[in-house]
Backbone as a chain_set.jsonl record, in Angstrom:
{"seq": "XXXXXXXXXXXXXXXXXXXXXXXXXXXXXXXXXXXXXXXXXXXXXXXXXXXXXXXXXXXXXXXXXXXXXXXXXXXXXXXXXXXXXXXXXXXXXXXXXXXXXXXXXXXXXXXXXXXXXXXXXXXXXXXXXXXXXXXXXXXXXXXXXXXXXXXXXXXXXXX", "coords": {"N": [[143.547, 88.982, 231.073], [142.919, 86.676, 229.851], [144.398, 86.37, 227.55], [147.178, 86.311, 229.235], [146.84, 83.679, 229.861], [146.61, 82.099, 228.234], [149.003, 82.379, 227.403], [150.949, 81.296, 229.012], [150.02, 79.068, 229.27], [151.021, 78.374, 226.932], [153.608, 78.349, 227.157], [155.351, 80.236, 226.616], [157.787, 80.942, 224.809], [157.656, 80.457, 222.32], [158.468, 82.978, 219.379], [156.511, 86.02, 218.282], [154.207, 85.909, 215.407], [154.48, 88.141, 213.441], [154.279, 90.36, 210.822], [156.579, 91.945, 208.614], [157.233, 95.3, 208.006], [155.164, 96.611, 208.213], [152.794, 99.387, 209.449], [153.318, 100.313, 212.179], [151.152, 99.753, 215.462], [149.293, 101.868, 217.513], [150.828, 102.713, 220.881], [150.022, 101.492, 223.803], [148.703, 101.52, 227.173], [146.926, 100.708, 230.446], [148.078, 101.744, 232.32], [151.512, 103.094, 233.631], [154.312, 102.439, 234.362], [157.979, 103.306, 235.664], [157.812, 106.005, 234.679], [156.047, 108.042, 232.155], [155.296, 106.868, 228.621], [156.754, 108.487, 226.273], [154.886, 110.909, 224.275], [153.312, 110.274, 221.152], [154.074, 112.036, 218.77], [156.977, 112.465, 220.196], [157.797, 110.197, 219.693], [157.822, 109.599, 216.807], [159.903, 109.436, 214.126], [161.646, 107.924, 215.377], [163.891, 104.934, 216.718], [162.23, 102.468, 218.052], [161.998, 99.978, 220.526], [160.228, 97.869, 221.254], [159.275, 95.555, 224.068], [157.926, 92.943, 224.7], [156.216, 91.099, 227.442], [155.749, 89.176, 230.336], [155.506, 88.809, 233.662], [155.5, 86.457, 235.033], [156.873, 84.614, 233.459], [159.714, 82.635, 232.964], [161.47, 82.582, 230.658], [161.481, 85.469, 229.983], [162.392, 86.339, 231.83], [165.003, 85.473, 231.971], [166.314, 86.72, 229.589], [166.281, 89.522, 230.29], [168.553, 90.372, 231.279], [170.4, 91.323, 229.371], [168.862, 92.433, 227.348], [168.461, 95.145, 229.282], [171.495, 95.591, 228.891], [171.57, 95.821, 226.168], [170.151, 98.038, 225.887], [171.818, 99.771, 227.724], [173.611, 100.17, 225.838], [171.79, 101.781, 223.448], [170.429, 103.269, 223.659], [171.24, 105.892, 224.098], [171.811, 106.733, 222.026], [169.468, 107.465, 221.022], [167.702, 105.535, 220.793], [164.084, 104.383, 221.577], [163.058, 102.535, 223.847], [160.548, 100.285, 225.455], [158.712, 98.656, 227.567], [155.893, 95.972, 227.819], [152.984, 94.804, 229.058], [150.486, 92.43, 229.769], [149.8, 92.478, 232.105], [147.794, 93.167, 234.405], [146.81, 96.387, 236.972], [146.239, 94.995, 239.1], [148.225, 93.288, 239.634], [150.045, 94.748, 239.922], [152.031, 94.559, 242.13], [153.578, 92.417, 241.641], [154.506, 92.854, 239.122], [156.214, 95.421, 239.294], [158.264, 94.422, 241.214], [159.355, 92.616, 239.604], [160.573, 94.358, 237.572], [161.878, 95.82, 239.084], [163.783, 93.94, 239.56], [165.184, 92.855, 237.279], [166.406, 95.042, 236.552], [164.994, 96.912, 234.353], [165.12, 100.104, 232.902], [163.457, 101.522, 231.794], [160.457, 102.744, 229.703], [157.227, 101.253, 231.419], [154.624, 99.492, 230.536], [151.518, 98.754, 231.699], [148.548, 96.198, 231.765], [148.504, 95.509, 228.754], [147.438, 95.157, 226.813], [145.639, 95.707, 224.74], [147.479, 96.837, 223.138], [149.217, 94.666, 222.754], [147.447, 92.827, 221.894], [147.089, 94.339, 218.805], [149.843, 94.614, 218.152], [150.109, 91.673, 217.665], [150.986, 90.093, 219.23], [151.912, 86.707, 220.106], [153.559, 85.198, 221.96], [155.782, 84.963, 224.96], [158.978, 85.827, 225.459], [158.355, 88.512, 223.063], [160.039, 90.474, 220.87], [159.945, 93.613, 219.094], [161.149, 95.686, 216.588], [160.651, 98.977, 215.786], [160.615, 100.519, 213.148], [162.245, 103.96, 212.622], [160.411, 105.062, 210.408], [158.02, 104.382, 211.337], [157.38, 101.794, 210.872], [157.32, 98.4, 211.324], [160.326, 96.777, 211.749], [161.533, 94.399, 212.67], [161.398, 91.492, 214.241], [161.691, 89.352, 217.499], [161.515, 86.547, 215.596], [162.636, 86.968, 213.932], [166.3, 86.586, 211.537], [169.433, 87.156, 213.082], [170.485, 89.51, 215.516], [169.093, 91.555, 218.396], [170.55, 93.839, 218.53], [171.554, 93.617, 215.991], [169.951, 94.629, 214.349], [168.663, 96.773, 215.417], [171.284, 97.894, 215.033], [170.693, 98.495, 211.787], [168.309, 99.381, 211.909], [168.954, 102.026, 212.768], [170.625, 103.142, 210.73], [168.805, 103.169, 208.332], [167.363, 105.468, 209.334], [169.11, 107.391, 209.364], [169.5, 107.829, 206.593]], "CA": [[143.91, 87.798, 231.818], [143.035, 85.418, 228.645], [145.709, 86.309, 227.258], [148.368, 85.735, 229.878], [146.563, 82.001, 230.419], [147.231, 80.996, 226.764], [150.689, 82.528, 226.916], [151.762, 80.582, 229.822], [149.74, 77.441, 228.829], [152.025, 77.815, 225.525], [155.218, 78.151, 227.721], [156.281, 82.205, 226.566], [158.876, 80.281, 224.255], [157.805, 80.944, 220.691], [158.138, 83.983, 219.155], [155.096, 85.97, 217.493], [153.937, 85.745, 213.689], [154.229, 89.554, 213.582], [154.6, 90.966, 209.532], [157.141, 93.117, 208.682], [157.189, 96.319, 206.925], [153.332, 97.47, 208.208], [152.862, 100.228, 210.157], [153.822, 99.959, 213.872], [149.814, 100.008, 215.951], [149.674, 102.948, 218.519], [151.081, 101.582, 222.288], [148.713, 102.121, 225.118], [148.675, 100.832, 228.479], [146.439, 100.878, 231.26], [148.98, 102.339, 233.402], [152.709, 102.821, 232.919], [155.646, 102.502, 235.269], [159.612, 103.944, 235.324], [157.848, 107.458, 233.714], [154.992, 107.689, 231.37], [155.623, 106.264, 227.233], [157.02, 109.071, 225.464], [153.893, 111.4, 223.474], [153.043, 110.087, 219.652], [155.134, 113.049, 218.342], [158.129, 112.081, 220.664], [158.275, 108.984, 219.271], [158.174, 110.517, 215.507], [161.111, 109.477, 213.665], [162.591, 107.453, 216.424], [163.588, 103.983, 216.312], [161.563, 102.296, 218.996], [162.059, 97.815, 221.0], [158.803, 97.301, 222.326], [159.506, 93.789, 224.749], [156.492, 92.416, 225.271], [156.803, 90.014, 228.701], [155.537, 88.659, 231.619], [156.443, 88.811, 234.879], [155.265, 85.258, 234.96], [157.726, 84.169, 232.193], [161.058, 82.7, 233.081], [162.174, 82.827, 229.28], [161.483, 86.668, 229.66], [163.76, 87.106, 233.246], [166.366, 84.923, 231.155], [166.947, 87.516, 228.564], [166.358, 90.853, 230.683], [170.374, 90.969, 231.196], [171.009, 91.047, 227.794], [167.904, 93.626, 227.445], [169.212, 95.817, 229.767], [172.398, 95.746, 227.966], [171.123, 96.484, 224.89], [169.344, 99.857, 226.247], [172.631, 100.647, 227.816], [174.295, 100.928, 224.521], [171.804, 102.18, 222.193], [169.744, 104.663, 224.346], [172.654, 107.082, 224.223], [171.972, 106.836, 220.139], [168.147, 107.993, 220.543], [166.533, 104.334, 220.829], [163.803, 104.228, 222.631], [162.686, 100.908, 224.587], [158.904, 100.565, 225.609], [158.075, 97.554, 228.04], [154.56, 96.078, 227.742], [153.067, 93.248, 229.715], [149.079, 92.032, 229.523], [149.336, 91.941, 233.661], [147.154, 94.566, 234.809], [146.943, 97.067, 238.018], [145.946, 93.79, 240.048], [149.659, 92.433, 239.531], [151.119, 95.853, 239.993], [153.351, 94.502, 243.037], [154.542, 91.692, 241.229], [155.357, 93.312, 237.67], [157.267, 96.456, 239.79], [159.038, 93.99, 241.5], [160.337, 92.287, 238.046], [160.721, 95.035, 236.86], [163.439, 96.58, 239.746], [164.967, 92.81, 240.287], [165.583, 92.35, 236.282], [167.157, 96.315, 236.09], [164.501, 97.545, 233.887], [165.104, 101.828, 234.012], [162.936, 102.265, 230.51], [158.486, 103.147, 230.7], [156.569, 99.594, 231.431], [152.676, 100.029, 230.214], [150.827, 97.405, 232.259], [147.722, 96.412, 231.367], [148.543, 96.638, 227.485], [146.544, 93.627, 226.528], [145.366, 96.003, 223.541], [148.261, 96.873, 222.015], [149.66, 93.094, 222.312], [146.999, 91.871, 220.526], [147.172, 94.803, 217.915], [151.155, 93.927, 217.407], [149.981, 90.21, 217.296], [151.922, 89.013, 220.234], [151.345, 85.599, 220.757], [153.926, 84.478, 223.205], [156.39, 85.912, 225.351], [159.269, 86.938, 225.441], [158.724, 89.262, 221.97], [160.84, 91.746, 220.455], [159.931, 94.276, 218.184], [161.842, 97.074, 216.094], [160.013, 99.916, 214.996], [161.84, 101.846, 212.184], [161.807, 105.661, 212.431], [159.394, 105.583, 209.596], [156.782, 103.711, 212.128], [157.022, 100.392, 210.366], [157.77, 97.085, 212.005], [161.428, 96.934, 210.895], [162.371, 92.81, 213.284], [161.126, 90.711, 215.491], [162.742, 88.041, 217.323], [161.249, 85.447, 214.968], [163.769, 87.142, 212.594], [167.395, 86.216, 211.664], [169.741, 87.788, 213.868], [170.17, 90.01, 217.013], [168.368, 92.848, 218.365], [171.714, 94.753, 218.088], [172.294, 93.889, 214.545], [168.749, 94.755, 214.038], [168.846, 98.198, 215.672], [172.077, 99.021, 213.501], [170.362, 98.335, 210.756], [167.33, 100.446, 211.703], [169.422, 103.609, 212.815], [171.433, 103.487, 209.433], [168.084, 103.73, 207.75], [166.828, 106.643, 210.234], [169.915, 108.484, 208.458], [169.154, 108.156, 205.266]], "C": [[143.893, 86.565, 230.911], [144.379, 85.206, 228.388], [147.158, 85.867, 227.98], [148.315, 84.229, 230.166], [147.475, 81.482, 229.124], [148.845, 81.177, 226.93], [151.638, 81.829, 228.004], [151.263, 79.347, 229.434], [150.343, 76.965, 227.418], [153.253, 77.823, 225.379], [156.128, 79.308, 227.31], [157.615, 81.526, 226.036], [158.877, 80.827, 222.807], [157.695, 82.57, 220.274], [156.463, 84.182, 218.197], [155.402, 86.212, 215.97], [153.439, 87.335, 213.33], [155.18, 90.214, 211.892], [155.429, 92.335, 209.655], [156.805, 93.921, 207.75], [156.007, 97.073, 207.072], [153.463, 98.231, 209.067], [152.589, 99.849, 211.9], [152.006, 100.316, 214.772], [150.343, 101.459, 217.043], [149.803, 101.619, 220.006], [150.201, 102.357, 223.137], [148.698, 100.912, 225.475], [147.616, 100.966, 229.493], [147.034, 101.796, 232.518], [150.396, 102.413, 232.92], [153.795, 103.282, 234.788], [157.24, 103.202, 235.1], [158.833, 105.611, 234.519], [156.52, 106.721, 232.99], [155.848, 107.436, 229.758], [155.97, 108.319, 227.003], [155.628, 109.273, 224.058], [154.289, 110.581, 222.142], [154.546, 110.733, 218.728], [156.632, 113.282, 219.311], [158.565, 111.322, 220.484], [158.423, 108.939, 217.579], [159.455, 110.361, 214.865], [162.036, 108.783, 214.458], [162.281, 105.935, 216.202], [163.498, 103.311, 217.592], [161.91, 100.603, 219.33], [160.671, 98.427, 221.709], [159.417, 95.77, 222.947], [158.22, 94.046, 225.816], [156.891, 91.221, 226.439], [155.856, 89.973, 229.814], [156.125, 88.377, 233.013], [156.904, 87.519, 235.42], [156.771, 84.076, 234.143], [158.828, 84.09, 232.938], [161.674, 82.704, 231.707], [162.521, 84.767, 229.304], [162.625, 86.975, 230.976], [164.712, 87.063, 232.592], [166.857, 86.222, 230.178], [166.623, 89.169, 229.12], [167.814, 91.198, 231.057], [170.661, 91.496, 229.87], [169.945, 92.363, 227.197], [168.495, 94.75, 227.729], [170.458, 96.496, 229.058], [172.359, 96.306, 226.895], [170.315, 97.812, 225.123], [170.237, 100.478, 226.576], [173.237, 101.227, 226.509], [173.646, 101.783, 223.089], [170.762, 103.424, 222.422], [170.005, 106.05, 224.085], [172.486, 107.702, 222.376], [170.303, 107.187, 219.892], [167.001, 106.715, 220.573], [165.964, 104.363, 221.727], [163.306, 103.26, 222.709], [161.361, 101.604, 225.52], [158.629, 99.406, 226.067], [156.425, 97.54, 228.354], [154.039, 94.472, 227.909], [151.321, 93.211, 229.806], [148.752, 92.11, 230.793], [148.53, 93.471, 233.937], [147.208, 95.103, 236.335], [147.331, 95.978, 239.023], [146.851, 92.983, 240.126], [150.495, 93.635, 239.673], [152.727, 95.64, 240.857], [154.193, 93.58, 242.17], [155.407, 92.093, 239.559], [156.436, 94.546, 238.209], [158.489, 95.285, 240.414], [159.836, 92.659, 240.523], [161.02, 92.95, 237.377], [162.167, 95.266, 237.286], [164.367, 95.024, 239.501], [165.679, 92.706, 238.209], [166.849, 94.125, 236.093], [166.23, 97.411, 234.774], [164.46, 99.172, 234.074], [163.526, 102.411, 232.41], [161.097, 101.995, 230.965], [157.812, 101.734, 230.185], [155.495, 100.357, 231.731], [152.876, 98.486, 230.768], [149.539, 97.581, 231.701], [147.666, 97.134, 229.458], [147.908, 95.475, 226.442], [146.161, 94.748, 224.714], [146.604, 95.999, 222.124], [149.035, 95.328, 221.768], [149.02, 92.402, 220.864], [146.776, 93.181, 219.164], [148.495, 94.605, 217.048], [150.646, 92.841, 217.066], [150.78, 89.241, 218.361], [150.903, 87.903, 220.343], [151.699, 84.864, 221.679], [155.01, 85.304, 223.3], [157.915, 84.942, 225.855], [159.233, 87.688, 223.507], [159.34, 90.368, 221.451], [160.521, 92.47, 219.997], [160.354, 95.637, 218.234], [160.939, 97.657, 215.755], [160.79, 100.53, 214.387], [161.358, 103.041, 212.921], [161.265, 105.834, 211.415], [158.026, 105.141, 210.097], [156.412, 102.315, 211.74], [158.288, 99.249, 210.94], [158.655, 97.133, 211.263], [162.402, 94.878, 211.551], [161.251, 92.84, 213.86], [162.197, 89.814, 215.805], [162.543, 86.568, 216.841], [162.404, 85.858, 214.102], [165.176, 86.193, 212.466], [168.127, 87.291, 212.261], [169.6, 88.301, 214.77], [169.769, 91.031, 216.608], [169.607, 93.65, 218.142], [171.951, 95.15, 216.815], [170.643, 94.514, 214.133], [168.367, 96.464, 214.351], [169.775, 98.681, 215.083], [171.914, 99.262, 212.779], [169.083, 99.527, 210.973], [167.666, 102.215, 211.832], [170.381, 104.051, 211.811], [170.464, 103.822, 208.583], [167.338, 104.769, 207.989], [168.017, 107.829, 209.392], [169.901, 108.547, 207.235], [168.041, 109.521, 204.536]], "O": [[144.637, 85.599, 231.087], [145.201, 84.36, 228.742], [148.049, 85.231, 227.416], [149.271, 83.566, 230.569], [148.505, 80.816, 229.021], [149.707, 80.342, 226.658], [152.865, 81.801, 227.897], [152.1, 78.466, 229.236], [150.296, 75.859, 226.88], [153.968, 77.574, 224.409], [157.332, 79.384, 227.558], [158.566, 81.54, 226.817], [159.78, 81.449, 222.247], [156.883, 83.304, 220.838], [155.675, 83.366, 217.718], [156.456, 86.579, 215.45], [152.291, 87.655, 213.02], [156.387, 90.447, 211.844], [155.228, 93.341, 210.335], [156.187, 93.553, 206.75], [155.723, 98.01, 206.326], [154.413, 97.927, 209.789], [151.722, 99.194, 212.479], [151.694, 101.482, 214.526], [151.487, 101.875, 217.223], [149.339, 100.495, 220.201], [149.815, 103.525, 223.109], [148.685, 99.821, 224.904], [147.164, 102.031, 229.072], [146.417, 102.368, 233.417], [150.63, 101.858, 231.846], [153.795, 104.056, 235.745], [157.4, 103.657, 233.967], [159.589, 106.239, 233.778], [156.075, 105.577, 233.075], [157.018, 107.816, 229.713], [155.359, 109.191, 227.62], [155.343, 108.429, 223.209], [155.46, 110.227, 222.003], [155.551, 110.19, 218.271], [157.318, 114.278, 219.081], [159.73, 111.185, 220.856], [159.243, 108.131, 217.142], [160.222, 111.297, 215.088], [163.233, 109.0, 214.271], [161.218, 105.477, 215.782], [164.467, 103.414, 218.345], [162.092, 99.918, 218.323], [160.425, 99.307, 222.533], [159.974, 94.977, 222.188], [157.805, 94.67, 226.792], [157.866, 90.499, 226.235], [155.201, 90.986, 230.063], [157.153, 87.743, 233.252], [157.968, 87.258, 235.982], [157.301, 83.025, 234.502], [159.181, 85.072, 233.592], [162.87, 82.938, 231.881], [163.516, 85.282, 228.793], [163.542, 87.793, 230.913], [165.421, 88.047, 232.376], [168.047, 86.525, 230.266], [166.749, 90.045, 228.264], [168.146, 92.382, 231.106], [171.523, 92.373, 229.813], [170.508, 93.256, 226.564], [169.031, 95.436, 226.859], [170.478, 97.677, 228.71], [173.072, 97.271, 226.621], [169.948, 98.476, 224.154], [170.245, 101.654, 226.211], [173.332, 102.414, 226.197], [174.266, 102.244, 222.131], [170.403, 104.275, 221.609], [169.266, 107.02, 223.914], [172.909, 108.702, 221.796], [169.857, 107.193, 218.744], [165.785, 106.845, 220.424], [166.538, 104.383, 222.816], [162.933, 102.784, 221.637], [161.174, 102.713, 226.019], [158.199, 98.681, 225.17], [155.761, 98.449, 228.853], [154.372, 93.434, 227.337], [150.899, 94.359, 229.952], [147.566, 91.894, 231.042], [148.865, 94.605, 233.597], [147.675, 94.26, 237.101], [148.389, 95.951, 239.651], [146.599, 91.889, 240.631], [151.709, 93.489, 239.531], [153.854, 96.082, 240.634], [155.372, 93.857, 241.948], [156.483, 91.718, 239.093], [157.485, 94.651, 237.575], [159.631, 95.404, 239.97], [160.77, 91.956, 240.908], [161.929, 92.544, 236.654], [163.205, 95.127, 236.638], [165.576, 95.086, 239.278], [166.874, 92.42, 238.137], [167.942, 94.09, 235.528], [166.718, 98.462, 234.358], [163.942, 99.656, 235.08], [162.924, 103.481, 232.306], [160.59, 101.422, 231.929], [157.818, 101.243, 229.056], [155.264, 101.272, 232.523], [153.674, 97.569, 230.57], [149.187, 98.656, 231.215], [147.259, 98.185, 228.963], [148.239, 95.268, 225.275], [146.548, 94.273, 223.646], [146.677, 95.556, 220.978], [149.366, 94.961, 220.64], [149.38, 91.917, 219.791], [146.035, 92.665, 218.328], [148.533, 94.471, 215.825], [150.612, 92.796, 215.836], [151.068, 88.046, 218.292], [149.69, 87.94, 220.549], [150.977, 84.075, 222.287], [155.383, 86.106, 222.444], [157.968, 83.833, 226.388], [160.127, 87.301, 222.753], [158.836, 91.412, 221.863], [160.848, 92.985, 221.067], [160.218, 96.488, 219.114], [160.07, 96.933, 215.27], [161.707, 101.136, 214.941], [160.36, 103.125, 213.636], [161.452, 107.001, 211.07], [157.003, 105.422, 209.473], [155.403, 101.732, 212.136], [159.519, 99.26, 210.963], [158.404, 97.444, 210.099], [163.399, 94.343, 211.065], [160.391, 93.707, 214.016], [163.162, 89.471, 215.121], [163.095, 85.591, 217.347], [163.091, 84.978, 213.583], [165.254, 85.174, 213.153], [167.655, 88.415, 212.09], [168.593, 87.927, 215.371], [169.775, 91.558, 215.495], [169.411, 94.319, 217.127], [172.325, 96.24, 216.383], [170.766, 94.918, 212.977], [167.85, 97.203, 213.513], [169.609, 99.761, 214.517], [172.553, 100.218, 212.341], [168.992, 100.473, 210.19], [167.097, 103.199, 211.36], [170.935, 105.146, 211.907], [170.789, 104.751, 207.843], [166.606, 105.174, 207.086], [167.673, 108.919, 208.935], [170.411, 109.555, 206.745], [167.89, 109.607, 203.317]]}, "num_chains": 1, "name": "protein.A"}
């Protein structure tokens, strides 16, 4: 619950100060919604968006079209997408019902307050690529889009 105070008392605008190139933390939730996360070894070689968000957050509704979007087209290519929000059980109605009204179909860990602060999220809405070698490959502090950012990570998945 700290965590969601600061991140609304800092307006879920800036992205986080999240290093690239280090190895991606394990994700764990308290719970998970749409399906459970995809095992350790299902995620193995796969190039992974974590979007970290709040249900709270209108910066984060704002860009769930465009989200969405981006899962339709790159899903189909093996990406998997991993929503993860600090709200725990005790917000369950209101993060399900963000979840259906934004179109979210991919697995939302609630209650993931750990792995936030193990990525380093500091405000929301955040992006992050995982290569298929398990290392932070973007954020959206970066230059460019998550699109160009996922082409770039599934050209190095074929190598």
């Amino acid at each position: 619950m700290l965590l969601a105070l600061l991140l609304a008392l800092a307006g879920c605008r800036e992205p986080a100060k999240i290093p690239l190139g280090v190895p991606a933390p394990p994700i764990q939730a308290e719970g998970w919604l749409n399906g459970k996360l995809p095992s350790e070894s299902d995620l193995k070689g796969k190039v992974v968006v974590v979007d970290a968000f709040g249900y709270w957050c209108p910066p984060c509704r704002a860009e769930a079209p465009e989200l969405v979007e981006t899962h339709r087209r790159y899903a189909p290519q093996g990406v998997v997408f991993v929503g993860l929000t600090p709200d725990g059980s005790n917000s369950l109605s209101e993060i399900s019902t963000f979840v259906q009204e934004t179109g979210m179909t991919w697995p939302i860990g609630y209650g993931a307050q750990q792995s936030l602060v193990a990525f380093n999220v500091e405000y929301f809405p955040t992006l992050i690529v995982i290569g298929a070698d398990g290392r932070i490959a973007w954020t959206n502090e970066e230059r460019g889009t998550l699109g160009v950012a996922l082409d770039r990570a599934l050209r190095a998945a074929k190598k």
